[in-house]
C-alpha positions in Angstrom: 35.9 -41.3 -38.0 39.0 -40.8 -36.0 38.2 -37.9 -34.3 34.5 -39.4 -33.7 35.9 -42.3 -32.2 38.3 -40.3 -29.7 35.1 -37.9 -28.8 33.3 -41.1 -27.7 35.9 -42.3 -25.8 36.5 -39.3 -23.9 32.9 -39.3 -23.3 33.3 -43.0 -22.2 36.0 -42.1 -19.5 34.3 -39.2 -18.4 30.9 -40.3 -17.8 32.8 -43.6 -15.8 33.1 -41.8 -12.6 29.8 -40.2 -12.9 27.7 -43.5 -13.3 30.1 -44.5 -9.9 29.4 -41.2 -8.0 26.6 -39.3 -8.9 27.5 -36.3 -6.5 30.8 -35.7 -8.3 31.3 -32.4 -10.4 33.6 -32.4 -13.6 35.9 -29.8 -14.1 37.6 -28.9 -17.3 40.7 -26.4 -16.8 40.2 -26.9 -13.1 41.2 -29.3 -10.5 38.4 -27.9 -8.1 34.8 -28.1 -9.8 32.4 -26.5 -7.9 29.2 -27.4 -10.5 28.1 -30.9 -12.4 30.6 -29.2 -15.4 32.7 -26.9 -14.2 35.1 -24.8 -17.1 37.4 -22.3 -16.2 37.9 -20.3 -19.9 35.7 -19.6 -23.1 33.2 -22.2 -24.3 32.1 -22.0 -27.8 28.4 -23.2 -29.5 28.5 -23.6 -32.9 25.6 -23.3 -35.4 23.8 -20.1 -33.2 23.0 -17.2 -34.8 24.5 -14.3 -34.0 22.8 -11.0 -32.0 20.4 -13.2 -30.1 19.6 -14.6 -26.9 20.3 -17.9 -25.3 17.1 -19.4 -23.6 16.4 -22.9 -22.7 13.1 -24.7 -23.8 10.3 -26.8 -21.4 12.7 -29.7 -21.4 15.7 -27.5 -20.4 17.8 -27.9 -23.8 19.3 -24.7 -24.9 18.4 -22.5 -27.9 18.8 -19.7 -29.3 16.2 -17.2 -29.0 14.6 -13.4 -30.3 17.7 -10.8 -30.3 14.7 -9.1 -27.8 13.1 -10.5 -24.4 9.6 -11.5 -24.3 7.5 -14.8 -23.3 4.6 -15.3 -20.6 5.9 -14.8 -17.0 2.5 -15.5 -15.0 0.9 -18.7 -14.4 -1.0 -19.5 -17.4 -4.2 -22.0 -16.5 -4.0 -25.2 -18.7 -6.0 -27.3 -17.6 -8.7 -28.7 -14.3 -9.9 -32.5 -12.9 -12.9 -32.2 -10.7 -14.4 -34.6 -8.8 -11.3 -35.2 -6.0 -11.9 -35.7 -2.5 -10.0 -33.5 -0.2 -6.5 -34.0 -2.3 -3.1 -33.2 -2.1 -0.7 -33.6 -5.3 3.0 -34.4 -5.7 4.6 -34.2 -9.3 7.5 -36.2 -11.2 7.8 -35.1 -14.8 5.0 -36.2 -16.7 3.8 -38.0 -13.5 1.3 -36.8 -10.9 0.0 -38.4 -8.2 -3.0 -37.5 -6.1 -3.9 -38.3 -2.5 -7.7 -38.2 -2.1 -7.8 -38.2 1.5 -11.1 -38.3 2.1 -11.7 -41.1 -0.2 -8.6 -43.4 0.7 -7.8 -43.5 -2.6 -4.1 -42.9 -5.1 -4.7 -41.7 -8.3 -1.7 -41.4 -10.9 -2.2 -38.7 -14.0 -0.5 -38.1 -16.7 0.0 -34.4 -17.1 2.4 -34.1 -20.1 -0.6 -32.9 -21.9 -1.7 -30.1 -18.7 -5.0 -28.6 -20.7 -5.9 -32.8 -20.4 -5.0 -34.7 -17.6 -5.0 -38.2 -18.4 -6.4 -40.9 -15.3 -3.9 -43.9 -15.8 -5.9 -45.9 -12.6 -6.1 -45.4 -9.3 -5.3 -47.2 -5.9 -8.1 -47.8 -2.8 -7.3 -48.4 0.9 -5.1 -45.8 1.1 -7.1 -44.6 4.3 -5.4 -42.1 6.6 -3.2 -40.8 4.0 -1.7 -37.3 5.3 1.6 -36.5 2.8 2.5 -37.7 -0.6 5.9 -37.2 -2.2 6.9 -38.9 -5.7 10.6 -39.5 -8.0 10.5 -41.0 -10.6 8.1 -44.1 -10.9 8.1 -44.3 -7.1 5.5 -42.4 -5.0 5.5 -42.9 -1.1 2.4 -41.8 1.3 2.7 -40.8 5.0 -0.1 -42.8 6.3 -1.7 -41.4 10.1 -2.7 -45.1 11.2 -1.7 -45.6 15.2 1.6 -45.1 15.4 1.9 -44.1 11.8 3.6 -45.9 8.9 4.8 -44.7 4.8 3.4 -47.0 2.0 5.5 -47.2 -1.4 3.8 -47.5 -4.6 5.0 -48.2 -8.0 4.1 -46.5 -10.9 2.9 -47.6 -14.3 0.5 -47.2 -17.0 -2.2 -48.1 -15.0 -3.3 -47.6 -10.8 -0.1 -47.2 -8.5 0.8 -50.8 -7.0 1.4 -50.8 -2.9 4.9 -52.6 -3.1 7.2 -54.2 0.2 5.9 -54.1 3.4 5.0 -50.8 4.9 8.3 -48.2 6.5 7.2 -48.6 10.2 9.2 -45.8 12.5 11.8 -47.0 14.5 11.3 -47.6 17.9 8.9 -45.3 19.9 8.7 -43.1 17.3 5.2 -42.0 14.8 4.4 -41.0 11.8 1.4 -39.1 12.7 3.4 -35.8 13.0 6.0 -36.1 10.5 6.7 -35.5 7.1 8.4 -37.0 3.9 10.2 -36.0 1.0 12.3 -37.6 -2.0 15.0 -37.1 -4.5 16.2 -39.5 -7.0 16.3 -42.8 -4.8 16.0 -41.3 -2.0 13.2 -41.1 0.7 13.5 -38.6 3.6 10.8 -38.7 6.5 11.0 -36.7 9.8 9.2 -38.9 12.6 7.6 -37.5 16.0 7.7 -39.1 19.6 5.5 -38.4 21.9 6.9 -36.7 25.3 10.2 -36.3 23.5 12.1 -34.7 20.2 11.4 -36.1 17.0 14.1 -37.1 14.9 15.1 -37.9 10.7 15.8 -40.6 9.1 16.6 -41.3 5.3 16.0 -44.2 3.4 17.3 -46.2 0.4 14.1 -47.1 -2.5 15.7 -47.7 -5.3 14.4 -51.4 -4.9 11.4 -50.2 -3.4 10.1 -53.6 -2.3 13.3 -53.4 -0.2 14.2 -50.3 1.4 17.0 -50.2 3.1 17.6 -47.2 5.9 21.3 -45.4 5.7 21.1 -44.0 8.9 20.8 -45.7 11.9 21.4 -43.6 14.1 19.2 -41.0 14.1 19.2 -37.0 13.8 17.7 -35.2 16.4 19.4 -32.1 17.7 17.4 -30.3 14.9 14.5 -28.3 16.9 14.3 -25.4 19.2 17.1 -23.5 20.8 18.9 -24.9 23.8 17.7 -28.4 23.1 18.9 -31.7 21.2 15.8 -31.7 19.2 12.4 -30.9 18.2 8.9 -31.1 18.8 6.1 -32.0 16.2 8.2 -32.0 12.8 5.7 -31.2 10.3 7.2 -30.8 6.8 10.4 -31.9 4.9 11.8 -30.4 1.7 15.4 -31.4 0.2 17.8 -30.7 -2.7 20.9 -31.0 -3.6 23.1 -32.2 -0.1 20.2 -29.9 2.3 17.3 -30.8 3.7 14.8 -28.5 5.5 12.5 -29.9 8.8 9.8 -27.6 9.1 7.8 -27.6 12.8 5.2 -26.8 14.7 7.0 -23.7 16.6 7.0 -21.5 13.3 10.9 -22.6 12.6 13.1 -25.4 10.4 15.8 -26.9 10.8 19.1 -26.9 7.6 20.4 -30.7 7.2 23.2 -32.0 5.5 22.2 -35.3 4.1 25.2 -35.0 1.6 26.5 -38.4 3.9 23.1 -40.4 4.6 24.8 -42.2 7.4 25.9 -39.1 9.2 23.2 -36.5 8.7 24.3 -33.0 10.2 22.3 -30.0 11.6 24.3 -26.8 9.8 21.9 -24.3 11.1 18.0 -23.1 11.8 15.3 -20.3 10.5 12.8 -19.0 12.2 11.4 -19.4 15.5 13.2 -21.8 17.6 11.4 -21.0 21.0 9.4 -23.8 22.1 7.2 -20.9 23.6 5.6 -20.1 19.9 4.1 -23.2 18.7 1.4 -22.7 16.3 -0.1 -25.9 15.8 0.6 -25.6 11.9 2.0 -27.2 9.3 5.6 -25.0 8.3 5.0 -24.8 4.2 8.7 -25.0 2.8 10.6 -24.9 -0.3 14.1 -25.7 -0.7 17.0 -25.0 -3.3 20.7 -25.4 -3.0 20.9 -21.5 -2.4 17.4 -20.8 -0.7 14.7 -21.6 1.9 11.6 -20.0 1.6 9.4 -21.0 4.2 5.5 -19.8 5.1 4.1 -18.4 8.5 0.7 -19.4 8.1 -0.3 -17.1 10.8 1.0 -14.2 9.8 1.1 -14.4 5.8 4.4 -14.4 5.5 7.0 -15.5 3.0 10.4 -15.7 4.8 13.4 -16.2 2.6 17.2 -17.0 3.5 20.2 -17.8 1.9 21.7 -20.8 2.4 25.9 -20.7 2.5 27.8 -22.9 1.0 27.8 -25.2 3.9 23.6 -24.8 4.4 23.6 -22.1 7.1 20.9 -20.1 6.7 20.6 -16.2 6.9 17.3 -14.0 6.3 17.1 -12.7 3.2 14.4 -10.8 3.5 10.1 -11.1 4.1 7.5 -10.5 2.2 3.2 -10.0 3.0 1.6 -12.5 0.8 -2.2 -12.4 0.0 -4.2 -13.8 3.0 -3.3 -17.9 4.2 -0.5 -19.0 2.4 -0.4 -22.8 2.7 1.9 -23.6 -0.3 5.2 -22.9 -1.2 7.3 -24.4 -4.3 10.8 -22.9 -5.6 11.6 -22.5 -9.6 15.0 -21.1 -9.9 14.5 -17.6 -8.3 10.6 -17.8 -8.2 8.9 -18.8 -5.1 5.5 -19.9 -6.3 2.7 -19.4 -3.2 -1.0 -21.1 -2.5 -2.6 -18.9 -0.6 -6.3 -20.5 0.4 -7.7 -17.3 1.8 -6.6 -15.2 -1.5 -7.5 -18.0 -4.0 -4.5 -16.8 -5.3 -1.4 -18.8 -6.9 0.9 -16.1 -6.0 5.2 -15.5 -8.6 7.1 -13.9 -5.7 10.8 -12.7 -7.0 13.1 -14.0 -4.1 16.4 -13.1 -5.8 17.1 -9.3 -5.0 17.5 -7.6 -1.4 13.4 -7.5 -1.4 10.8 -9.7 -2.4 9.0 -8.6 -5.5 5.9 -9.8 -7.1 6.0 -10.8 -10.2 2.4 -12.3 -11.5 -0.4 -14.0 -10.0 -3.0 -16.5 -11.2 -6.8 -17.0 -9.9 -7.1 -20.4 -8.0 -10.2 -22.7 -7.0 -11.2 -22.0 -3.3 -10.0 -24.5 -0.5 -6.8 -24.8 -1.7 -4.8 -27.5 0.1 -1.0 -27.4 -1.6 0.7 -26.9 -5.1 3.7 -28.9 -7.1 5.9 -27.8 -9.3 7.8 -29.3 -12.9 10.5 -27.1 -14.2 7.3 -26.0 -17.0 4.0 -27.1 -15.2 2.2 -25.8 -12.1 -0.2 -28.1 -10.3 -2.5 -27.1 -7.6 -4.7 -29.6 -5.4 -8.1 -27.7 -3.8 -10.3 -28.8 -1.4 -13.8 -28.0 -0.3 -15.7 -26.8 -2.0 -13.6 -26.9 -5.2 -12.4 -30.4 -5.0 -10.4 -30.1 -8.2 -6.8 -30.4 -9.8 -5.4 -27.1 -11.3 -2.7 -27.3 -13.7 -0.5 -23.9 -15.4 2.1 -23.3 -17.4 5.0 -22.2 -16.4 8.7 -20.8 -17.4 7.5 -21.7 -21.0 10.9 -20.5 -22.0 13.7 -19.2 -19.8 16.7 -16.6 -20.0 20.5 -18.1 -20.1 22.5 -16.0 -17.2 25.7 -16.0 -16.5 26.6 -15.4 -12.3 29.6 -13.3 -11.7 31.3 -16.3 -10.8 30.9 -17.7 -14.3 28.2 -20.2 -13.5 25.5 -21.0 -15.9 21.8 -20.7 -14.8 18.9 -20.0 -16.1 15.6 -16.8 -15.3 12.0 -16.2 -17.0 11.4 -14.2 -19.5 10.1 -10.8 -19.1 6.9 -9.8 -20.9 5.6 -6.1 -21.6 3.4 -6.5 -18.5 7.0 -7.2 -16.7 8.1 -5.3 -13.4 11.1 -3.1 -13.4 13.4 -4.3 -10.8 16.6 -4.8 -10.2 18.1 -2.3 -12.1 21.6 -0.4 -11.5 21.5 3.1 -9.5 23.3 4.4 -12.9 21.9 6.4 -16.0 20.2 3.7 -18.7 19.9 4.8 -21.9 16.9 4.0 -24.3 12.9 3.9 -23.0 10.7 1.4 -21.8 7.1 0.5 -21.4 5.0 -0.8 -18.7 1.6 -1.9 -20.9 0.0 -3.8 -18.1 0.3 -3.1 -13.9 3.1 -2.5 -12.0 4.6 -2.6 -8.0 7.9 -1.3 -6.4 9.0 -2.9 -3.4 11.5 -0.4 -2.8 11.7 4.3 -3.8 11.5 5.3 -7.5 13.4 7.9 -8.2 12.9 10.2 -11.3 15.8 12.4 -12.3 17.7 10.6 -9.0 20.2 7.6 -9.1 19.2 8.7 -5.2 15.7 8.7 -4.5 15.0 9.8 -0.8 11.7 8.9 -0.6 9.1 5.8 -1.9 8.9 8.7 -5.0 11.8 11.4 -5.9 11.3 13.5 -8.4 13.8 15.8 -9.9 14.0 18.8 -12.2 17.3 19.9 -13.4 15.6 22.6 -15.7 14.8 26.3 -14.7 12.9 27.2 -12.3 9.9 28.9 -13.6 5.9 29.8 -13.0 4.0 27.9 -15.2 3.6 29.0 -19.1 0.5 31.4 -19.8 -0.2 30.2 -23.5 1.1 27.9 -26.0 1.2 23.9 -25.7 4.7 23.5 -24.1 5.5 23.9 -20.5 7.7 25.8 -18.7 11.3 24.8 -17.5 10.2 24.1 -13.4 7.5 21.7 -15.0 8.1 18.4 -13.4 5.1 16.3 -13.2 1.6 15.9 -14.9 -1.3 14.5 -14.7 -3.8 14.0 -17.6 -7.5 13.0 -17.9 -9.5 13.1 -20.7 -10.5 15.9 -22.9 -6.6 17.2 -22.6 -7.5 18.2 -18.8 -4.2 18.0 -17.0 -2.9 19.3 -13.5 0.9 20.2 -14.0 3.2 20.8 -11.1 6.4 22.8 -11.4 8.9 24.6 -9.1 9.4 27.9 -9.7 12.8 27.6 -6.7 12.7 29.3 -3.5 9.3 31.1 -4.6 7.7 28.0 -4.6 6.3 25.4 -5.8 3.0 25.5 -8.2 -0.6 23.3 -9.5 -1.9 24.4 -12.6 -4.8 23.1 -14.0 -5.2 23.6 -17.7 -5.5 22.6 -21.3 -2.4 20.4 -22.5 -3.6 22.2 -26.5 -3.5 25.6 -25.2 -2.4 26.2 -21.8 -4.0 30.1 -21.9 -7.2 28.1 -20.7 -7.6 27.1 -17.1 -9.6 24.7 -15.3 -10.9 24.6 -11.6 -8.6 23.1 -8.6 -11.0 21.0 -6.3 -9.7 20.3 -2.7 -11.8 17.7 -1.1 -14.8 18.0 -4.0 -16.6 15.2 -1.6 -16.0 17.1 1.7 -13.3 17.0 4.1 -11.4 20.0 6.1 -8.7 21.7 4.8 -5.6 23.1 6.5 -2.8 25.6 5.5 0.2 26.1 8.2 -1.9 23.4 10.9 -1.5 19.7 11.7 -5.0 19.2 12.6 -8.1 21.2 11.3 -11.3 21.4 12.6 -13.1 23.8 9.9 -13.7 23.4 6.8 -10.6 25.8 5.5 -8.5 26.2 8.8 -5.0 28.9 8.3 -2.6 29.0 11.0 -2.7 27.4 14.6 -1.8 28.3 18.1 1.6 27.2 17.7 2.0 28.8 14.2 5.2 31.1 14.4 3.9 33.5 11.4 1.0 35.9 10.1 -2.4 33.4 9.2 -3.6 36.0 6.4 -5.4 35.7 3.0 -4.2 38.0 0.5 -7.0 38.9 -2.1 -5.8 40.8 -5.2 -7.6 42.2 -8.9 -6.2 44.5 -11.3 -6.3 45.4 -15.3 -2.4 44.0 -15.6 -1.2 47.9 -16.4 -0.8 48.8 -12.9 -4.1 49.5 -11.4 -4.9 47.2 -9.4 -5.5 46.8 -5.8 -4.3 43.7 -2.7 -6.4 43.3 0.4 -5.2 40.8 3.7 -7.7 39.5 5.8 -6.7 37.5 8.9 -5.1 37.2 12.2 -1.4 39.1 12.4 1.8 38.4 14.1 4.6 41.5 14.5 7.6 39.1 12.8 9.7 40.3 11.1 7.8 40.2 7.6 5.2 42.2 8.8 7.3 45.1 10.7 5.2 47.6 9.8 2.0 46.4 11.6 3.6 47.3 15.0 1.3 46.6 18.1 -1.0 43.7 16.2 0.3 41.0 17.5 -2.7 38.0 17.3 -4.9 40.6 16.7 -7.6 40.0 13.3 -7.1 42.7 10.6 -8.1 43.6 7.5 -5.5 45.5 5.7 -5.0 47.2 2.4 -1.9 45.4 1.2 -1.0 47.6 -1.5 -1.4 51.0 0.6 0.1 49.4 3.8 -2.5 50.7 6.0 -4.7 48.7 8.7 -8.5 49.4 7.5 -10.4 47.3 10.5 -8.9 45.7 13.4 -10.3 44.0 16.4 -8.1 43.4 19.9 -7.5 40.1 20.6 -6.8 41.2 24.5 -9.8 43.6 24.5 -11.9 43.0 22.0 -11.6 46.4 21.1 -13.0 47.2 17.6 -10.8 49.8 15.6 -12.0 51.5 12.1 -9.1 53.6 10.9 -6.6 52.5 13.6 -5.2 49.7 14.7 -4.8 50.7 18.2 -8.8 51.1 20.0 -9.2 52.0 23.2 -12.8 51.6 23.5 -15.1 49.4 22.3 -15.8 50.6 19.2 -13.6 53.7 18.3 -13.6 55.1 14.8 -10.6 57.4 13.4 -12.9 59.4 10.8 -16.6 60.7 10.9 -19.8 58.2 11.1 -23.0 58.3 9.5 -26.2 57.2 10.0 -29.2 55.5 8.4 -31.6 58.7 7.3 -35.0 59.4 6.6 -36.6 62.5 6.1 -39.7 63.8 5.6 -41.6 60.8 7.0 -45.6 61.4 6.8 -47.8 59.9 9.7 -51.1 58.9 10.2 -53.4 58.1 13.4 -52.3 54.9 13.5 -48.6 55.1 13.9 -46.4 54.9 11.3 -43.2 53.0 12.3 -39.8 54.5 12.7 -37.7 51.2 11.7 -34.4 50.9 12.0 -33.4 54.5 10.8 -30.5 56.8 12.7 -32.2 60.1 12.3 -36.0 60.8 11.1 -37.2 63.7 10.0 -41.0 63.9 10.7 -43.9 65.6 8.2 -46.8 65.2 10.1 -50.0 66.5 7.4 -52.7 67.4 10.7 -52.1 67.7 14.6 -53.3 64.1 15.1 -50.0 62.3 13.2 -48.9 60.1 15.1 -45.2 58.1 15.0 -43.9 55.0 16.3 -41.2 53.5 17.9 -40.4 49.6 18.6 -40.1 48.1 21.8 -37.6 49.4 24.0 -37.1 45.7 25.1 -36.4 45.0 21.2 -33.5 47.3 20.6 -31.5 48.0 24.0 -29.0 51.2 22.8 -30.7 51.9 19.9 -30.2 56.0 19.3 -32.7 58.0 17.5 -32.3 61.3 16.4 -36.4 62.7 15.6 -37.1 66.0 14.4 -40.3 67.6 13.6 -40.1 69.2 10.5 -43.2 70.9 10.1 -43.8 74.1 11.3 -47.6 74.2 11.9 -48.6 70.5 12.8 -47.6 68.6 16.5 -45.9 65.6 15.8 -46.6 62.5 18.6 -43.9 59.8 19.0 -45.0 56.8 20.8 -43.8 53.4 22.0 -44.5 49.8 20.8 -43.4 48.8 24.4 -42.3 50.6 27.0 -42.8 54.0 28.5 -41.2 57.4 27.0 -39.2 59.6 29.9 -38.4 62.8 29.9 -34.8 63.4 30.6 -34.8 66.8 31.4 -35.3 67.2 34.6 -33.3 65.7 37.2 -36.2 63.1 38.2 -37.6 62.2 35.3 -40.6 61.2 35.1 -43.8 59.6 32.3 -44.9 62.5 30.7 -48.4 63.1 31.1 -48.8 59.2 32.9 -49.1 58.3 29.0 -46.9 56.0 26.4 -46.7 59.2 23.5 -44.9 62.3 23.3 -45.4 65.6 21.5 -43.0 67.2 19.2 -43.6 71.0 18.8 -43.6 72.7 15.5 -40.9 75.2 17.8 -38.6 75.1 21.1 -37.1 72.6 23.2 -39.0 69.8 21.9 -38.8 70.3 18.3 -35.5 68.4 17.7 -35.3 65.3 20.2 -32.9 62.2 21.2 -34.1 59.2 22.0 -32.3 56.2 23.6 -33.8 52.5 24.5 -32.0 51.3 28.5 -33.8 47.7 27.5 -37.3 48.2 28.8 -38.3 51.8 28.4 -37.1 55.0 26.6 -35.3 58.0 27.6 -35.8 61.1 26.2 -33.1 64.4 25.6 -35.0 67.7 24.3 -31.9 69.2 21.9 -34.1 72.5 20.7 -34.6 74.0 17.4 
């Protein structure tokens, strides 16, 4: 009992100066506490199994836990009241209170059961009620009544009791714009004044029939730059010795209250331009380390970090889902209302970016949300008119700070973000079962990823495998449907890079590659296409050619390139083809058809026309031979040379209109060597062009071909609206 006794004492004497100073720290080993307990060396725990994890319960005790990590992160909906009227909710342990504004009314719940809220009674002629704040068994409304006034209450097991007469602002200033707070015994209110800055004021309630005010002289230089104050204070949030001032111009204001009778600006965040006021409220949560505080406007989560002595610098921002009207801090969680997104959004604001860590589905019109270290309430408006409470931080992770200090995170869960992690090698695997978001570059292979996704391949480099079921060594990334349909990609080094779409089973079968299966242009070598496959562009510096290729594998085999050359150095051996279109037979290195760019020359077996059409070889025409006649005209078509078997002397032949085919050559012969043939014209007239004025023969639209002589064998050639004709002889 000795030992007992002395333990108690000790107790005694420590806890002596605590119950006389509250704000004092206890150090043990150190003359200089900076926490509540403050030990510089080892602390042991006995009676904790070993090879598991500290965590601390709902009511904050601490336990020992899995030797793994796992528990709910996201907001898990408990519980809903319906029926409310326009309400806002503040939250005090088991205690909730509830501002119908539209009713006048003050309704205290109590939520230590969240899937049941339980109505302990509720308060009328609370008209004009704008903010509500709570600690303990005291709540305190912000009423909007002329010049604006806060009404205590009193809380017990049944309605909340209006106690002392109401906290008027001092002297020419209002409540209507303003906004309260509380902490322990404490109740913090920022006033307006018309025509002037606003100011803040904190107040005694531990007797709240009594309040007493602890500063009388007010603080005012809080507000926008190069002035002593600020205009239209909206919101208020405090802890520890800070308190934050939200207002109207998008900005707030750092306090140190840690003296109520001599309240100090340390710094400001946000806009402090009286050029951007916004009209709104300024959402803000407060911890001794953070500010996070909401731009309505612009869906934005801004988070600093607040120095020891409260000056704020920007940690970083974050897009939140559309009109975010609610913030509340738990640990390093910023939990976010956002009306527009009916969404209760778990932000991560510890790291160097902001990183979402759950969400949960909210009733529409939401108005604000409160938080317990393990409960979650949200108040919604029209249309919802309801109370929404979650679970939250069921259980939580001991951490140690590199400074030694004791604090507590949530558990991760299998549908956890990565994040966080050190740039160094980590050994083992992990899983992500459920979705997942990077605020920041993943790299794979990297402790150095370049880009939002760096992958890396330390293997081979290598084309991808033929056959079998494992890849090759420059296979770096896959991606797999159903029916073991993959695409692979691989590097196979400075020859390049490779898609292969196959079987995962048996990677000898190969599947299509669809670009743009829905429609869409495609471009290789351009930054801007305008076809549906586009190669190359006017300021493309190399050959835009398709190479086509086939062969058996065993060396036969043959390449064709089809496309518009450039004389670079990669192509040296197709001198004089600059931007000129080719088609060329790869493997034999020779130019097969080529048209000038300059010209518009057309080359067949050179690749260097000077006329229009110039061929390097023979040409042949379109024959037919032995063509029989009859009286009414049988019709020469599109043939390069007819040969004509006419059966009598009346056969007769037939060209098309001369209008028809302009150039058009025909070579006629008449083969027989008894019967006349007669060539005639579907349009046009047939001249003779053997004399040197040539003339219709015979006034008529026909010609005679003799079985013998000059106009046995003839050529015939259409100007566009008659025909000429050349008498070649036997």
């Amino acid at each position: 009992m000795k030992h007992l006794y002395s333990w108690l004492g000790g107790v005694a004497l420590l806890s002596l100066p605590l119950a006389a100073a509250q704000a004092q720290n206890v150090g043990i080993g150190t003359t200089q506490p900076t926490q509540k307990l403050d030990v510089d060396g080892n602390m042991r725990v006995r009676g904790l199994p070993g090879a598991s994890l500290l965590q601390t319960d709902a009511e904050g005790n601490v336990v020992s836990g899995a030797a793994s990590i796992s528990g709910p992160l996201n907001p898990a909906p408990a519980g809903v009241v319906t029926g409310l009227n326009n309400p806002l909710v503040a939250v005090s342990g088991p205690l909730a209170v509830v501002l119908n504004r539209g009713a006048g009314t003050l309704s205290l719940y109590d939520v230590s059961n969240p899937a049941a809220p339980a109505l302990r009674g509720t308060a009328t002629g609370v008209s004009n009620g704008v903010e509500v704040a709570v600690s303990g068994t005291t709540a305190a409304v912000l009423i909007h009544s002329g010049a604006g006034y806060i009404q205590l209450f009193s809380l017990g097991g049944g309605a909340p009791t209006a106690v002392g007469s109401s906290i008027v602002p001092p002297a020419a200033l209002s409540a209507v714009n303003g906004g309260i707070a509380m902490t322990g015994n404490r109740l913090y209110a920022a006033y307006d004044r018309a025509g002037a800055y606003g100011a803040f004021y904190v107040y005694d309630v531990s007797t709240p029939a009594t309040p007493t005010l602890l500063n009388a002289a007010p603080t005012t230089n809080t507000g926008p730059t190069n002035s002593t104050g600020f205009f239209t204070p909206q919101t208020v949030a405090v802890a520890g010795n800070f308190a934050a001032v939200g207002h109207a111009y998008n900005g707030a204001a750092v306090l140190d209250v840690s003296n109520p009778a001599a309240v100090t600006v340390v710094g400001s965040a946000g806009s402090m331009s009286t050029g951007t006021y916004s009209g709104n409220d300024q959402p803000l949560a407060l911890s001794t380390t953070t500010l996070c505080m909401l731009t309505v406007g612009t869906n934005t989560l801004s988070t600093y970090s607040l120095s020891a002595t409260g000056v704020p610098t920007l940690r970083h921002t974050y897009t939140t889902a559309p009109t975010p009207v609610s913030v509340a801090l738990s640990g390093n969680l910023a939990y976010v209302a956002c009306r527009g997104g009916s969404a209760l959004q778990v932000i991560d604001v510890s790291g160097g970016s902001a990183v979402l860590r759950g969400t949960a589905v909210l009733d529409a019109g939401t108005n604000n949300l409160a938080l317990t270290p393990t409960l979650g309430l949200v108040a919604n408006g029209s249309p919802s008119q309801s109370l929404q409470t979650f679970s939250i931080n069921s259980a939580r992770t001991v951490t140690v700070a590199p400074d030694g200090s004791l604090s507590s995170a949530p558990l991760a869960t299998s549908t956890d973000y990565v994040q966080n992690q050190p740039l160094t090698t980590q050994t083992g695997s992990f899983n992500l079962s459920g979705n997942g978001a990077l605020g920041g570059s993943l790299g794979l292979g990297t402790t150095a990823p370049v880009t939002r996704l760096d992958v890396r391949n330390t293997a081979a480099a290598a084309l991808p495998a033929s056959s079998g079921s494992a890849q090759s060594g420059g296979h770096y990334a896959r991606f797999l449907g159903t029916s073991n349909a993959a695409l692979d990609m691989g590097s196979n080094g400075t020859a390049g890079h490779w898609l292969q779409a196959g079987n995962t089973t048996n990677l000898g079968v190969r599947y299509p590659l669809l670009l743009n299966p829905n429609g869409g242009n495609v471009g290789i070598g351009t930054s801007g296409t305008t076809r549906l496959l586009e190669l190359g562009s006017m300021s493309y510096g190399n050959p835009a050619m398709v190479r086509m290729g086939a062969g058996n594998g065993a060396g036969i085999g043959r390449a064709w390139e089809l496309g518009v050359q450039v004389n670079s150095g990669n192509l040296a051996d197709v001198s004089g083809e600059n931007y000129d279109f080719a088609v060329r037979d790869a493997t034999g290195n020779t130019t097969r058809l080529l048209i000038e760019y300059s010209t518009g020359n057309v080359g067949v077996g050179t690749s260097a026309p000077t006329s229009t059409l110039q061929v390097n070889g023979s040409v042949a025409v379109k024959v037919a031979n032995n063509v029989a006649g009859n009286n009414s005209g049988t019709a020469l078509g599109d043939n390069g040379y007819v040969g004509l078997s006419p059966a009598t002397n009346a056969d007769y032949y037939l060209l098309p209109s001369a209008s028809s085919c302009p150039g058009r050559i025909y070579y006629i012969r008449n083969n027989s060597s008894s019967n006349t043939a007669y060539v005639g014209s579907s349009g046009g007239n047939i001249f003779e062009g053997g004399s040197a004025n040539a003339a219709a023969v015979a006034g008529t639209s026909s010609y005679p071909l003799a079985t013998s002589g000059a106009t046995k064998t003839v050529t015939i050639i259409s100007d566009g609206a008659n025909w000429t004709l050349i008498k070649n002889g036997n």
